[in-house]
C-alpha positions in Angstrom: 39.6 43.9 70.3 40.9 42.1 73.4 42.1 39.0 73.7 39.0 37.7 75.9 37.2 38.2 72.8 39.7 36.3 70.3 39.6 33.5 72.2 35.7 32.3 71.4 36.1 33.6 68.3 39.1 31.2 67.9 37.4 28.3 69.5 34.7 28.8 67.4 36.7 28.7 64.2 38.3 25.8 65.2 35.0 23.8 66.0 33.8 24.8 62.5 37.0 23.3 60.9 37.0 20.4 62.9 33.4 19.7 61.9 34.0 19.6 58.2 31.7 20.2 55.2 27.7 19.7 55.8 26.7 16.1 55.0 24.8 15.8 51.4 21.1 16.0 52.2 19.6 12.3 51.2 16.4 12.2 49.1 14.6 9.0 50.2 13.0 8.0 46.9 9.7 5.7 46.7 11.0 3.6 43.7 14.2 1.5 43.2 15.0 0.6 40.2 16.7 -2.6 39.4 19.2 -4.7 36.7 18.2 -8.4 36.9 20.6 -10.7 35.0 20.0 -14.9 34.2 23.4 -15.9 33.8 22.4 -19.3 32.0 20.6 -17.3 28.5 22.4 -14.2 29.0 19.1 -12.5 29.2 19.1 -8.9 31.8 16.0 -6.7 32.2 15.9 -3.4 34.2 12.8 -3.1 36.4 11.3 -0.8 39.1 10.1 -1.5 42.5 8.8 0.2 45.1 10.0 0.9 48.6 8.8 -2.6 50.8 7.4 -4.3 48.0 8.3 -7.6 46.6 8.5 -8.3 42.7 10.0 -11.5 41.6 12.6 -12.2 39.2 13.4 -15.6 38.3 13.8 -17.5 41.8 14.4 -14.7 43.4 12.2 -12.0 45.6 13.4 -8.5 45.7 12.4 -6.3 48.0 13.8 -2.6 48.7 13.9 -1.1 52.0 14.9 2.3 51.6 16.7 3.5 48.0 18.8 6.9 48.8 20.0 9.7 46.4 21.2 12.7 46.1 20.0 16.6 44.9 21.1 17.7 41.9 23.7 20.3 43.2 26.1 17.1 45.1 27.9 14.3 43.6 25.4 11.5 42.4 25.5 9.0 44.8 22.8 6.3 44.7 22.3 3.9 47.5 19.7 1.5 48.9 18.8 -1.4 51.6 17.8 -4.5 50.0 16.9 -7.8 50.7 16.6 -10.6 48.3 14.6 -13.5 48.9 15.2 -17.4 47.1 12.6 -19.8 46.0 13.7 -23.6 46.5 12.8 -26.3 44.0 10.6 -27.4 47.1 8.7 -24.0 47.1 10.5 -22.6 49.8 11.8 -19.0 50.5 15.1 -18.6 51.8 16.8 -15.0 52.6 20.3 -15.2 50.3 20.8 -11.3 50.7 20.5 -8.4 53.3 22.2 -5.6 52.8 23.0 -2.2 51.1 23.7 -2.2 47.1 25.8 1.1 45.8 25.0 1.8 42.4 28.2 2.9 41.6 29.4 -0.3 42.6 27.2 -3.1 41.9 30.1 -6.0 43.0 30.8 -4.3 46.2 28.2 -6.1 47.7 26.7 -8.6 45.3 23.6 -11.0 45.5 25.7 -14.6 45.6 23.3 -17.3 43.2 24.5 -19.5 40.7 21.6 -18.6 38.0 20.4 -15.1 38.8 22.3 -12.0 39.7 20.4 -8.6 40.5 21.9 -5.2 41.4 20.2 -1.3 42.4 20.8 0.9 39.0 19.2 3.8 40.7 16.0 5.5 42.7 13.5 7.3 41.6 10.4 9.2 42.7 7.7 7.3 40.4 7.4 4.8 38.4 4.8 3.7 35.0 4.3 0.6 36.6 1.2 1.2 39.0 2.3 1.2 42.7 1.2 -2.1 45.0 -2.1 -2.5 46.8 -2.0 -2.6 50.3 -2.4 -6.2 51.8 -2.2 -7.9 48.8 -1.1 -11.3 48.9 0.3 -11.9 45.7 3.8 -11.3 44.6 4.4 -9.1 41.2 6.4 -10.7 38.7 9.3 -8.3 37.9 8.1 -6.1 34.2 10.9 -4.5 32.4 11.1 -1.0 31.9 13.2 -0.7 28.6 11.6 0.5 25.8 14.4 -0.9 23.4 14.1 -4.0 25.1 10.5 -5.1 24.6 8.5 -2.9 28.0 6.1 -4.6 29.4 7.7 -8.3 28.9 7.5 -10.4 32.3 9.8 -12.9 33.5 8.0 -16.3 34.4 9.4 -16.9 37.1 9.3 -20.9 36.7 12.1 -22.6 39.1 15.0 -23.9 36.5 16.6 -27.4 37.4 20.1 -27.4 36.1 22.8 -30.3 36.6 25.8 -29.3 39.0 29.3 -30.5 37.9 31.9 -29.4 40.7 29.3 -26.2 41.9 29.5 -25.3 38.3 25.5 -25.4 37.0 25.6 -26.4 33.2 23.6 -24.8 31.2 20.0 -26.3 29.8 19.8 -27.8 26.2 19.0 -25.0 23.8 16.3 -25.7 21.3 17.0 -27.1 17.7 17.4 -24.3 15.5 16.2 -24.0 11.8 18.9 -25.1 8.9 20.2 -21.9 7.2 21.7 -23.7 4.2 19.5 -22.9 1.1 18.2 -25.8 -0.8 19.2 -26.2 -4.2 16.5 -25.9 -6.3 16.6 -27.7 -10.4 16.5 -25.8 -12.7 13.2 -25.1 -15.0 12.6 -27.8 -18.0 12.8 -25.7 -20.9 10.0 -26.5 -23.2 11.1 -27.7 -26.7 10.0 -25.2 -29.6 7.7 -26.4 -32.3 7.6 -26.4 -36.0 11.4 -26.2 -35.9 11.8 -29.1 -37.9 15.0 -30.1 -36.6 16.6 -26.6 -36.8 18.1 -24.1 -34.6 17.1 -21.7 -33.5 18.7 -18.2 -32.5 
């Protein structure tokens, strides 16, 4: 072989090396699927969205733009555009969040509020809860997806006043539990025997 025909062959080679492994093929899924956390009770729920809908949870409106993963056959990899909407005490909606969440890393780039906290779990192609009508005005309250959890169990949604000390919201007065101590109960009058006459009995 002559060496004007090593030399493409050489160029090409060295193209090929330069450009590196194929890029993963994203699957753009039609469902995101979310962790919603209220810091004050402790209380998270995981719940599904669809792509450019709008489910609240707590104050806040989620809505996914795109939510990416990967085949099978690559490294899992989950990934989505998301913005997240707040609703003031004066019933107005302010944009807190625009950005992409990483599954793998939910504090890379976090949702900043000082009650609620939500973060992309994963994508998925469908979803049990039935997909949003077009046009529709209304807003879906966010329905958790976790069997274990209680499915089906909505947030409400209602706005939560808290008291601020230094930024630092304190947490509402919890409601008056039940007394666990067991009352002490007297014990039964024994009814004396009759026809005894004075003795005892065994």
């Amino acid at each position: 072989m002559t060496m004007k025909f090593l030399l493409p062959l050489a160029a090409l080679g060295l193209t090929t090396a330069l450009a590196g492994p194929a890029a993963a093929e994203k699957i753009a899924n039609k469902v995101a699927v979310f962790t919603g956390l209220d810091k004050i009770t402790g209380r998270t729920i995981d719940f599904d969205v669809y792509v450019d809908e709008t489910v609240r949870f707590g104050t806040l409106r989620v809505t996914p733009k795109v939510c990416y993963s990967r085949p099978t056959t690559e490294a899992a990899e989950t990934d989505g555009f998301v913005e997240v909407e707040e609703i003031t005490l004066d019933n107005e909606i302010k944009r807190i969040f625009s950005g992409w969440m990483f599954a793998a890393s939910p504090g890379l780039n976090a949702v900043e509020h000082p009650v609620y906290d939500v973060w992309l779990i994963g994508c998925r192609m469908d979803s049990e809860v039935p997909p949003p009508v077009a046009n529709a005005a209304d807003v879906r309250v966010a329905v958790s997806n976790q069997v274990g959890a209680g499915a089906g169990n909505v947030d409400d949604g209602a706005p939560v006043v808290l008291t601020f000390v230094g930024g630092i919201p304190l947490p509402p007065d919890k409601p008056a539990m039940p007394s666990m101590m067991m009352e002490e109960t007297p014990p039964p009058e024994t009814a004396p025997a009759e026809n005894t006459d004075g003795q005892i009995l065994d």
